[in-house]
TORGUBA-876175 format. One record per residue: y, z, x of N, C-alpha, C in turn; residue number from 1. Coordinates in Angstrom, 3 decimals, padded with zeros to 6 digits. Example, Ala and Ser with C-alpha at 12.3 -4.5 7.8 and 13.67 -1.06 7.14 Angstrom:
<nodes>
NODE      n.v      n.w      n.u     ca.v     ca.w     ca.u      c.v      c.w      c.u num
NODE -005.690  007.800  013.190 -004.500  007.800  012.300 -003.300  007.800  013.200   1
NODE -002.250  007.080  012.850 -001.060  007.140  013.670  000.030  007.870  012.900   2
</nodes>
This chain:
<nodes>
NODE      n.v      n.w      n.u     ca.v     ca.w     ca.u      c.v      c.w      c.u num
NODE  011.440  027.326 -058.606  010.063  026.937 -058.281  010.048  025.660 -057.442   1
NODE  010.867  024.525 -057.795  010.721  023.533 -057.318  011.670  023.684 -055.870   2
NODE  012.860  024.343 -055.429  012.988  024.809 -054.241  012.045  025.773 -053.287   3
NODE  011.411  026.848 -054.333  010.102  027.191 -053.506  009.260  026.305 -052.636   4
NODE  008.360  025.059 -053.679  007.830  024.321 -053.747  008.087  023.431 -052.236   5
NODE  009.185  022.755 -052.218  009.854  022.068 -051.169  009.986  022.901 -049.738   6
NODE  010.338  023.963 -049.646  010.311  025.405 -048.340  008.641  025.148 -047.878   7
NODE  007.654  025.463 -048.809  007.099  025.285 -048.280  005.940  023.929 -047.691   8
NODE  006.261  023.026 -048.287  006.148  022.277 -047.745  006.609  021.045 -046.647   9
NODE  007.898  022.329 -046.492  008.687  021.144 -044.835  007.950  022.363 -044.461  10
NODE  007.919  023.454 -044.115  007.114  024.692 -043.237  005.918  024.058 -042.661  11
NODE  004.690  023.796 -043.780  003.512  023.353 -043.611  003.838  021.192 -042.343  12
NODE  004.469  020.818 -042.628  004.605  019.493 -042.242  005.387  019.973 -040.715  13
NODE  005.887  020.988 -041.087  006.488  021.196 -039.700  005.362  021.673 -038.133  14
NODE  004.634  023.081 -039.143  003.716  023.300 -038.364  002.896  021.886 -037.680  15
NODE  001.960  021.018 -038.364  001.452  020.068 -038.442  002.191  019.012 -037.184  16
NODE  003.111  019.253 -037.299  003.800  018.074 -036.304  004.716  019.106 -035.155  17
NODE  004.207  020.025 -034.506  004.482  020.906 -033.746  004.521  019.633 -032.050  18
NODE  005.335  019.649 -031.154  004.919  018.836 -030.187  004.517  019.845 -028.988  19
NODE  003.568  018.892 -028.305  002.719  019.896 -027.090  002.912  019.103 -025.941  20
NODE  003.147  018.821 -024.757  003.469  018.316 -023.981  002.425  018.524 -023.054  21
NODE  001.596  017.156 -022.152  000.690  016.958 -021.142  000.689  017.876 -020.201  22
NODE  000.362  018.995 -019.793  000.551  019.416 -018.534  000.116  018.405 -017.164  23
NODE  001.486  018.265 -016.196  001.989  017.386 -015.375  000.641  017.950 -014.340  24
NODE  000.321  019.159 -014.223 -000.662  019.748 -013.394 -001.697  019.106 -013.275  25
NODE -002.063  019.157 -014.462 -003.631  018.346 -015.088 -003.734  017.331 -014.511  26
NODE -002.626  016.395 -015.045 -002.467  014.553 -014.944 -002.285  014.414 -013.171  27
NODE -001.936  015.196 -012.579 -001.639  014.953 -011.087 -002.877  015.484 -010.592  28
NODE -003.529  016.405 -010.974 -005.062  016.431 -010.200 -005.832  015.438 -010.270  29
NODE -006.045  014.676 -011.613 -006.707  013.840 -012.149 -006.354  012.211 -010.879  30
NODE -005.168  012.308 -011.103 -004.365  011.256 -010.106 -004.935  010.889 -008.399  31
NODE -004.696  012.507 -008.237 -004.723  012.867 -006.674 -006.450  012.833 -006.409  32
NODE -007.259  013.130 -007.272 -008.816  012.860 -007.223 -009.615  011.856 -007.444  33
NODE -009.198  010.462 -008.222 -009.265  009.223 -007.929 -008.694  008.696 -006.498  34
NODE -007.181  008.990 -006.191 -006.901  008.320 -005.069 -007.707  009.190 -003.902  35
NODE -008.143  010.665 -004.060 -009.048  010.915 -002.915 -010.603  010.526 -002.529  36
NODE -011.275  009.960 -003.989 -012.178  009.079 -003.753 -012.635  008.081 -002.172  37
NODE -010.923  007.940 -001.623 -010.945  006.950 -000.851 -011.598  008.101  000.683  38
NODE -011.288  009.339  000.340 -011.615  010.341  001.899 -013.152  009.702  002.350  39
NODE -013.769  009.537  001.288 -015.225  008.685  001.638 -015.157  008.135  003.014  40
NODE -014.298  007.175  002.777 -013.908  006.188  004.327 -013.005  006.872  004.978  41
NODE -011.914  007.387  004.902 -010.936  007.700  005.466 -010.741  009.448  005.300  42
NODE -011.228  009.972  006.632 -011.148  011.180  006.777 -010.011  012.496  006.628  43
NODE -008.460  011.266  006.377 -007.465  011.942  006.725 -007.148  012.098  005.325  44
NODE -007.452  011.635  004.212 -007.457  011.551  002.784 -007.948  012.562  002.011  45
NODE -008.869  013.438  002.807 -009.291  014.624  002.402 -008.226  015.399  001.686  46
NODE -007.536  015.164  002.543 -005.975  016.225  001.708 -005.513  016.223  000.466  47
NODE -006.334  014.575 -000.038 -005.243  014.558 -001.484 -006.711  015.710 -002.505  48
NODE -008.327  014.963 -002.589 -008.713  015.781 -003.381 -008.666  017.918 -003.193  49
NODE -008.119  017.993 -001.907 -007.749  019.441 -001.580 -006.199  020.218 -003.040  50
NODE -005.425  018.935 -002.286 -004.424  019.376 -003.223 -004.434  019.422 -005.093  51
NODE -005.475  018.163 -005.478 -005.726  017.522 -006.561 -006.464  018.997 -007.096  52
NODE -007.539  019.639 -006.353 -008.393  020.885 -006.900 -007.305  022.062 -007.149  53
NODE -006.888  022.477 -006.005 -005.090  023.306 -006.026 -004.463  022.934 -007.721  54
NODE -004.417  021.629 -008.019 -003.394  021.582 -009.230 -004.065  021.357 -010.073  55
NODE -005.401  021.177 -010.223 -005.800  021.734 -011.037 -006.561  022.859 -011.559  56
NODE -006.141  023.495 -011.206 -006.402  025.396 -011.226 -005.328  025.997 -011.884  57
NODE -003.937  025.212 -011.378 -002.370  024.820 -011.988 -002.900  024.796 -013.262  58
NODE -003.015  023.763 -013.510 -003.099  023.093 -014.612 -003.839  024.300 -015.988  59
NODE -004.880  024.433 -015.549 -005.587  025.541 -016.201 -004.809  026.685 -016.551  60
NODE -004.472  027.351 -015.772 -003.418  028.274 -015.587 -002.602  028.288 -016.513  61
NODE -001.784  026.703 -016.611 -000.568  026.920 -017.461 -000.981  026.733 -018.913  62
NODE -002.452  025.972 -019.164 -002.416  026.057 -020.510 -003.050  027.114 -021.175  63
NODE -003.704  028.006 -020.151 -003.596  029.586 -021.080 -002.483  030.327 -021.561  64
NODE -001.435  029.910 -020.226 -000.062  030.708 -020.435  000.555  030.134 -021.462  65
NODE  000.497  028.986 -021.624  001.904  027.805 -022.571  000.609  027.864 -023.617  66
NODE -000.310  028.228 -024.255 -001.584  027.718 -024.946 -000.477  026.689 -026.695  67
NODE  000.467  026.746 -026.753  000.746  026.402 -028.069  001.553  025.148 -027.438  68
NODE  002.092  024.859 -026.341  003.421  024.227 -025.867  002.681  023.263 -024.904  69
NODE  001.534  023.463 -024.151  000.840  022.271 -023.497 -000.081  022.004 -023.546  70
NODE -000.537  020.221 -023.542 -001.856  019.638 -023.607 -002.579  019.413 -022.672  71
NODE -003.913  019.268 -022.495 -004.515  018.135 -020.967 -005.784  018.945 -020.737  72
NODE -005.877  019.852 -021.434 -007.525  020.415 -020.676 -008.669  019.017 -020.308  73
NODE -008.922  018.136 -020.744 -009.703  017.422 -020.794 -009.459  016.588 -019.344  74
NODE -008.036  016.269 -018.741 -007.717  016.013 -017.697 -007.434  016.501 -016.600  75
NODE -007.721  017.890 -016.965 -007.668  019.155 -016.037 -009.100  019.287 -015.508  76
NODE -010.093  019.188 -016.627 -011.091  019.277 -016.244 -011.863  018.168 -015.372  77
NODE -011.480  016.413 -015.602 -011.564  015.675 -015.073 -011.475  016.012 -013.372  78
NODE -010.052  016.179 -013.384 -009.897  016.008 -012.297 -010.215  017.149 -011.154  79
NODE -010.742  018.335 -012.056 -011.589  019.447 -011.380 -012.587  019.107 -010.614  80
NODE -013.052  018.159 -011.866 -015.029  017.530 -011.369 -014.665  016.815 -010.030  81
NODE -014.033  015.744 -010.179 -013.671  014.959 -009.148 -013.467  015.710 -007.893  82
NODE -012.215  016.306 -007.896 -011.662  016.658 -006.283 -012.855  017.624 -006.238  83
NODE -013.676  018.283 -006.740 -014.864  019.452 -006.349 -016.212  018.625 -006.182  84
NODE -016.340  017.437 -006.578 -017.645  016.498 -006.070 -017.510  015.967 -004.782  85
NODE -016.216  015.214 -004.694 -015.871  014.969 -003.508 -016.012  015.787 -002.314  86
NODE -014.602  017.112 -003.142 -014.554  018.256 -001.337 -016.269  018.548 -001.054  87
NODE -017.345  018.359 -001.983 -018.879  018.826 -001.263 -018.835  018.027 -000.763  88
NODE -019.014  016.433 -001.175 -020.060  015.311 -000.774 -019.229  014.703  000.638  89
NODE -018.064  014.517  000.632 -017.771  013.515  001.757 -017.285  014.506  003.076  90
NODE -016.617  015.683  003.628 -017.072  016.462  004.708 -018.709  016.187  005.224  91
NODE -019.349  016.696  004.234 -020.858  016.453  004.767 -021.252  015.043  005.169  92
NODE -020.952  014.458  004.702 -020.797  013.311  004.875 -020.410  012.561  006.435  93
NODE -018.806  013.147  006.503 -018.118  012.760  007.812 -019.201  013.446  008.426  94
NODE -019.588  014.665  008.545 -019.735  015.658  009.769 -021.217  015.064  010.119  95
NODE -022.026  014.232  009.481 -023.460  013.601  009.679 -022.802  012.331  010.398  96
NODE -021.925  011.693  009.725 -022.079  010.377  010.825 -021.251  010.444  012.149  97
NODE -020.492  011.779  012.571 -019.775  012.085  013.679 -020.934  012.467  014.714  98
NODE -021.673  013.320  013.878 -023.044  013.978  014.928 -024.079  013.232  015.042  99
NODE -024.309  011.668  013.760 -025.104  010.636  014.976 -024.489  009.272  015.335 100
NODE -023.669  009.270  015.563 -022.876  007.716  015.301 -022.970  007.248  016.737 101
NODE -023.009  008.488  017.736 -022.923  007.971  018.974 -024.473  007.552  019.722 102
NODE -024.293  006.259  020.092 -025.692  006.144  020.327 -026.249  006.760  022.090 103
NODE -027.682  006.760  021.734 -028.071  007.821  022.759 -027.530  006.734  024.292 104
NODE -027.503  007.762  025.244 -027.148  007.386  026.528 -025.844  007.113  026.627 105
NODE -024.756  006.963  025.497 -023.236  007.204  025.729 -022.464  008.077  025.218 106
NODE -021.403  007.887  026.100 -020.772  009.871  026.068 -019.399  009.306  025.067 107
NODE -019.200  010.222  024.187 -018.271  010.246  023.060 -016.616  010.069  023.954 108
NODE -015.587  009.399  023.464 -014.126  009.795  024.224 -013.141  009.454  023.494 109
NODE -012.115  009.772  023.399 -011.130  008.802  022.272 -009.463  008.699  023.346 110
NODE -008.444  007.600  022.672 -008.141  006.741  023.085 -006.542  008.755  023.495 111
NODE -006.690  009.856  023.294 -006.188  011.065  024.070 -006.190  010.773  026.064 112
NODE -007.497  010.185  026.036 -008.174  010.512  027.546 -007.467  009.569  028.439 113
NODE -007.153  008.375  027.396 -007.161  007.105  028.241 -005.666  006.916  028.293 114
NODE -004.498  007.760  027.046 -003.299  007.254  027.181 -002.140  008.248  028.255 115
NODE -001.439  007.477  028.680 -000.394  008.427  030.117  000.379  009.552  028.857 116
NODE  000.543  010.691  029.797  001.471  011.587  029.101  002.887  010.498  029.043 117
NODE  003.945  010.742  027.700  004.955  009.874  027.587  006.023  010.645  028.731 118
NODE  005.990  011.327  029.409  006.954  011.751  030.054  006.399  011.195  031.370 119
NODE  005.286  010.300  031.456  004.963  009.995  032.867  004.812  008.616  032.888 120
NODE  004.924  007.671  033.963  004.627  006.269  033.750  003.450  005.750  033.311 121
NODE  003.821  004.940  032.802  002.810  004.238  031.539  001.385  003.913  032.455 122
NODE  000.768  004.601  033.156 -000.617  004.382  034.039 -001.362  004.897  033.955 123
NODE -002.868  004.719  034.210 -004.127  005.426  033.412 -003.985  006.578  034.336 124
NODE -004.309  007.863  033.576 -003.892  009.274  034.150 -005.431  009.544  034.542 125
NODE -005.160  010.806  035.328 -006.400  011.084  035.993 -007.644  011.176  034.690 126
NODE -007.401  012.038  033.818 -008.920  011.722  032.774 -009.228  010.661  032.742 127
NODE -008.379  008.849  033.267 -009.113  008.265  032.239 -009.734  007.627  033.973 128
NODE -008.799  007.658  034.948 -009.656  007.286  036.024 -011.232  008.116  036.167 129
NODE -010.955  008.940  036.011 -012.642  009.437  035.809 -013.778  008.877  035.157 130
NODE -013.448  007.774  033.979 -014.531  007.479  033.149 -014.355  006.095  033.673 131
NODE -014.280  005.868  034.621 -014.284  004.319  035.186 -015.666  004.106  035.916 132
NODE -016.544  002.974  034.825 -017.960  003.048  035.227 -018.608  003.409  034.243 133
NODE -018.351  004.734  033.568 -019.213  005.051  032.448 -019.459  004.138  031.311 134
NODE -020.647  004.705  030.461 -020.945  004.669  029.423 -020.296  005.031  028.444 135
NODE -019.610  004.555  027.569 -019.050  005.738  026.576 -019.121  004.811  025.062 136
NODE -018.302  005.687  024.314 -018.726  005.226  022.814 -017.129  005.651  022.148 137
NODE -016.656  004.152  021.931 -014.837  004.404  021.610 -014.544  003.824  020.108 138
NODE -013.547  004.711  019.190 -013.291  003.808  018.165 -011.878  003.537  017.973 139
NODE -011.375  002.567  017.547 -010.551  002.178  017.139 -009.727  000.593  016.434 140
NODE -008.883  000.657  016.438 -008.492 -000.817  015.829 -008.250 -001.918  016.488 141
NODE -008.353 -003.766  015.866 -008.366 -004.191  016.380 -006.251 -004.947  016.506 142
NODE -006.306 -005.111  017.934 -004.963 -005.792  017.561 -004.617 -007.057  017.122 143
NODE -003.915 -007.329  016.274 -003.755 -008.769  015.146 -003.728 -009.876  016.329 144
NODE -002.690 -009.801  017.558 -002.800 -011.215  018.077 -003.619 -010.856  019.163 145
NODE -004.451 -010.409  019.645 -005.561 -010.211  020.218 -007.035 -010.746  020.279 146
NODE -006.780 -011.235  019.100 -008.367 -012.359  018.205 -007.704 -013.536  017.401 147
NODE -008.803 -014.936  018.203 -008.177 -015.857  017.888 -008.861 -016.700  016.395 148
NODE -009.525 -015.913  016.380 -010.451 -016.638  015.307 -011.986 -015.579  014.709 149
NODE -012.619 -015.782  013.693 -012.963 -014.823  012.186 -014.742 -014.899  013.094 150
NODE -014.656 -015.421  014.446 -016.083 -014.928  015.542 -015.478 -015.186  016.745 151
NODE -014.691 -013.738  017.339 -014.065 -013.483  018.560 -015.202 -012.723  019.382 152
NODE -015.464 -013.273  020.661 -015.956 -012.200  021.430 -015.409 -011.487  022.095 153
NODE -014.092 -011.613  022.326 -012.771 -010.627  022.820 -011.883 -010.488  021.930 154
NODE -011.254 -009.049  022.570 -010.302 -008.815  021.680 -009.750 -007.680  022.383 155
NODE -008.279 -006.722  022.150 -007.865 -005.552  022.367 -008.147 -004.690  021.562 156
NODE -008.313 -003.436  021.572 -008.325 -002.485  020.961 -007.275 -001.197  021.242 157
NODE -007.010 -000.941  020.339 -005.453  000.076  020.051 -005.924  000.986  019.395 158
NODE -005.446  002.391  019.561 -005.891  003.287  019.268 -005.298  004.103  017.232 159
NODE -004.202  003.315  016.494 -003.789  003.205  015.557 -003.433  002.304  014.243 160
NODE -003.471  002.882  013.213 -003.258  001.127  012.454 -002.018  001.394  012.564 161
NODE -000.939  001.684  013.144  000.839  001.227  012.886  000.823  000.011  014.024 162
NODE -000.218  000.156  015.166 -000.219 -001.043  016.065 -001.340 -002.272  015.579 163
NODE -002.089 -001.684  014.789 -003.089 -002.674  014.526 -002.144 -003.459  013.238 164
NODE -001.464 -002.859  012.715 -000.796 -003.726  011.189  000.430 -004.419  011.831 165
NODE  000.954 -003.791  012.406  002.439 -004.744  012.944  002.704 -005.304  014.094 166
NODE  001.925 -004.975  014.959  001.364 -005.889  016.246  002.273 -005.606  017.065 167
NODE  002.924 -006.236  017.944  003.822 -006.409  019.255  003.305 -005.627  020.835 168
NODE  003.924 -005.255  021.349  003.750 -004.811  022.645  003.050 -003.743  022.532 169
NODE  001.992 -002.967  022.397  001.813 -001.388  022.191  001.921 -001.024  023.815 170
NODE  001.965  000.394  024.162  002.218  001.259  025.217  000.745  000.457  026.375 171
NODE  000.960  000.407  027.617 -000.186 -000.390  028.288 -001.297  000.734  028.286 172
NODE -001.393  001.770  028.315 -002.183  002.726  027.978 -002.804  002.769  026.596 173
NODE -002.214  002.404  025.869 -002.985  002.298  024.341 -003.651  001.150  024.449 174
NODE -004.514  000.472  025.438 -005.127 -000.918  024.851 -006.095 -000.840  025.691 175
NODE -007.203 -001.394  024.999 -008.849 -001.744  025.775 -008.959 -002.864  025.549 176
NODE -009.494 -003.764  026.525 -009.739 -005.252  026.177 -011.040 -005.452  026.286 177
NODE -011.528 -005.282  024.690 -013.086 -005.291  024.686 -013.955 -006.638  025.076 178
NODE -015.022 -007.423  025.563 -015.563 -007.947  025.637 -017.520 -007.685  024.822 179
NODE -017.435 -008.475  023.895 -019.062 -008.112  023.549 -019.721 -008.937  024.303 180
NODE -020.617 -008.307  024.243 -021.766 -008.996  025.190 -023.330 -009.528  023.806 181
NODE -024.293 -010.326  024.145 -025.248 -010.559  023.469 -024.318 -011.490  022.496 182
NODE -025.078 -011.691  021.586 -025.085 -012.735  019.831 -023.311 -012.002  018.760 183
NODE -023.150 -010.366  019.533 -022.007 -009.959  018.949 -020.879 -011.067  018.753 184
NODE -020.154 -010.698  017.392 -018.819 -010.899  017.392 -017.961 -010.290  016.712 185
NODE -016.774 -010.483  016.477 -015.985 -009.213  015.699 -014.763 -010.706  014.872 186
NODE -014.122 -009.909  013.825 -013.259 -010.292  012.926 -012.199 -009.524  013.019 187
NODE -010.944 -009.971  012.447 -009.785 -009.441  012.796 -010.049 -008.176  011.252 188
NODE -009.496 -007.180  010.691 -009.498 -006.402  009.882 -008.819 -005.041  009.764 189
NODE -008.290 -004.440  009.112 -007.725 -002.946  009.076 -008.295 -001.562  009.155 190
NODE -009.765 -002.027  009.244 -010.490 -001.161  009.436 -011.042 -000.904  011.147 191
NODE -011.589  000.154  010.589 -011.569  001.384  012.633 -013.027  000.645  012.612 192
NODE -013.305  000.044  014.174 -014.556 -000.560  015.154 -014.652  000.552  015.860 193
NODE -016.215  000.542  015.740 -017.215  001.395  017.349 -017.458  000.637  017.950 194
NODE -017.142  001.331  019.151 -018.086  000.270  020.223 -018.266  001.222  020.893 195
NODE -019.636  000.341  022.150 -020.108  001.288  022.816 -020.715  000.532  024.017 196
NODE -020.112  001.053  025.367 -020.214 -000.131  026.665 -019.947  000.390  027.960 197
NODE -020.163 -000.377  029.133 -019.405  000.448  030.064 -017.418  000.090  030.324 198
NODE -016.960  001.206  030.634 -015.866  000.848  030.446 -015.192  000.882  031.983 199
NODE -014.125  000.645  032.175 -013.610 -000.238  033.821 -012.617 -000.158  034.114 200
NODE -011.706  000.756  034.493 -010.556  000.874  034.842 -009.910  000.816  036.101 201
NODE -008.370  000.140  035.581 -007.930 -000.489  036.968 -006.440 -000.079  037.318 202
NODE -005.976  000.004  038.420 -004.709  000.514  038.501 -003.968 -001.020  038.699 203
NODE -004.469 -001.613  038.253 -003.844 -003.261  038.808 -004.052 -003.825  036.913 204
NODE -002.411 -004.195  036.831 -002.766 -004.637  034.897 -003.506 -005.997  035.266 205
NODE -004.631 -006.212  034.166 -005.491 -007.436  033.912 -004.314 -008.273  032.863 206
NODE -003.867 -009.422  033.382 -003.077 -010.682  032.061 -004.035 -011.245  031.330 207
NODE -003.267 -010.496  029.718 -004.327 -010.865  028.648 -003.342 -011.508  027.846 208
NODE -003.514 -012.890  027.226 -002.995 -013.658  026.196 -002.202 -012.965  024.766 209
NODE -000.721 -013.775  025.086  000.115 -012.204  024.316  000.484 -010.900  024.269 210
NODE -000.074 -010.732  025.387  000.496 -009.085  025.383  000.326 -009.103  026.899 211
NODE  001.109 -008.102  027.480  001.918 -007.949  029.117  000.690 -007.873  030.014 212
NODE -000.702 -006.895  029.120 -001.858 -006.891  030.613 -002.598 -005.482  029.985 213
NODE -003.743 -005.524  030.837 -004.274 -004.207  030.379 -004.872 -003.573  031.749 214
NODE -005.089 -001.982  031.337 -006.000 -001.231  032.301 -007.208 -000.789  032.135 215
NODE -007.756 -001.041  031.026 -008.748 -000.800  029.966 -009.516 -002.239  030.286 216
NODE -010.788 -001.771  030.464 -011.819 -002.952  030.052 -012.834 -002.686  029.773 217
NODE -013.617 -002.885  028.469 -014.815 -002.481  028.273 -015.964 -003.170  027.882 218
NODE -016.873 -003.402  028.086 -018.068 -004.358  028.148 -019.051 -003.649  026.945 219
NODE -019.252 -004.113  026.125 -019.916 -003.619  025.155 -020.822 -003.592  024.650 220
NODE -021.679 -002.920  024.473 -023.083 -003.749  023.916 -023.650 -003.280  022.692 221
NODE -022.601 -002.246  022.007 -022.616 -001.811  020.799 -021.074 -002.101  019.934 222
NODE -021.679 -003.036  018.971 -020.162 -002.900  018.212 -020.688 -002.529  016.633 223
NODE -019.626 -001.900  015.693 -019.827 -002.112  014.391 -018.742 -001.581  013.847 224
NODE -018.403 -001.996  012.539 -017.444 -001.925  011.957 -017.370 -001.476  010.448 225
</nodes>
C-alpha cells in the first residue's frame, strides 16, 4: 500500500511539473512588431512588422501542433495585434503624405536623376541637365561637415544616411548645395529634409568648404524636416 501510495504520487507531481517551452515564433513576432512600430517614420521598416505577422501565424501553428510541449499564445497574439495594426495604419499613412507632400507648382525628383551612371564620369548626366532651372521638390540628408552650426542657411545634401553618418568625400553627383532663402534654417540631424526650390546645374564644380565642389545648387523656399 505504502509503495502504491508513493507511485502515485511521484506520477501526479510529475504530471504537475511537466515543462513547456516558449514558442521562439511567438516571442520573435512580438519582437519584430515593436521594432516595426518604427515603419511609422521609416518606410523601409515595413519589412520587420511583415515578417513579425508571417511568425506569428508560426507561432500559432506550432502550438496547436506541440499543444502539450509549447507556451506563448498570449505573445503570439500580442504580436499578431501589433504587426496587423501597423501593416493597416502606416502604408496608408506613407501613401497620403507621398501624394501631398509635394507642394503645388513643384515637380517631384529624387537624387536617381541627378547621379552619373558609375560606369561614366562622375558629371551631371543628361536627366539631370534637363531640370536645370526648374522647380522641383527633393529629399534627402544632411551632410555632417556641410553645416556649421544648430541655424545653418547652407548646407549639402546627399542622397543616403551611410554619407550623411560617416561623412567624407561622397561621389560629386550625390550632392546639392542647398541654400534657404527667407527666416529658414536647418540643423544638422539623421533624419531625411524636404525641400523645395529652383534648382541650377552646372558643368563647372562650385568650391564648397570641405568637400571638392558641387554641380547641384538649389535655392529653396521650402524646407522641413
Amino acid at each position: 500500500m505504502l509503495a502504491s501510495y508513493n507511485e502515485n504520487s511521484f506520477s501526479s507531481t510529475a504530471d504537475e511539473g511537466v515543462y513547456q517551452a516558449v514558442s521562439r515564433a511567438a516571442i520573435a513576432s512580438c519582437v519584430l512588431g515593436v521594432m516595426g512600430i518604427l515603419s511609422f517614420w521609416l518606410v523601409p521598416i515595413l519589412l520587420l512588422p511583415v515578417l513579425g505577422f508571417v511568425f506569428a501565424i508560426i507561432g500559432f501553428r506550432n502550438l496547436r501542433r506541440y499543444k502539450g510541449e509549447l507556451t506563448g499564445r498570449p505573445a503570439a497574439i500580442l504580436g499578431l495585434a501589433i504587426c496587423g495594426i501597423t501593416l493597416a495604419i502606416a502604408p496608408a499613412l506613407h501613401a497620403y503624405v507621398y501624394v501631398t507632400e509635394v507642394p503645388e507648382g513643384y515637380e517631384r525628383i529624387n537624387f536617381s536623376q541627378l547621379k552619373s551612371p558609375y560606369i561614366d564620369a562622375d558629371i551631371p548626366p543628361e536627366s539631370a541637365m534637363e531640370l536645370n532651372g526648374k522647380s522641383v521638390f527633393l529629399k534627402g540628408y544632411i551632410h555632417p561637415t556641410s553645416i556649421a552650426s544648430s541655424s545653418a542657411r547652407r548646407f549639402v545634401l546627399v542622397p543616403d544616411l551611410g554619407t550623411c553618418c560617416f561623412g567624407g568625400q561622397p561621389k560629386l553627383t550625390h550632392m546639392v548645395e542647398v541654400t534657404l532663402s527667407g527666416d529658414k534654417f536647418a540643423s544638422y540631424g539623421m533624419r531625411q529634409v524636404k525641400l523645395a526650390g529652383t534648382l541650377l546645374v552646372d558643368n563647372q564644380l562650385k568650391p564648397v568648404s570641405d568637400l571638392q565642389g558641387v554641380y547641384y545648387q538649389l535655392k529653396a523656399d521650402v524646407y522641413r524636416d
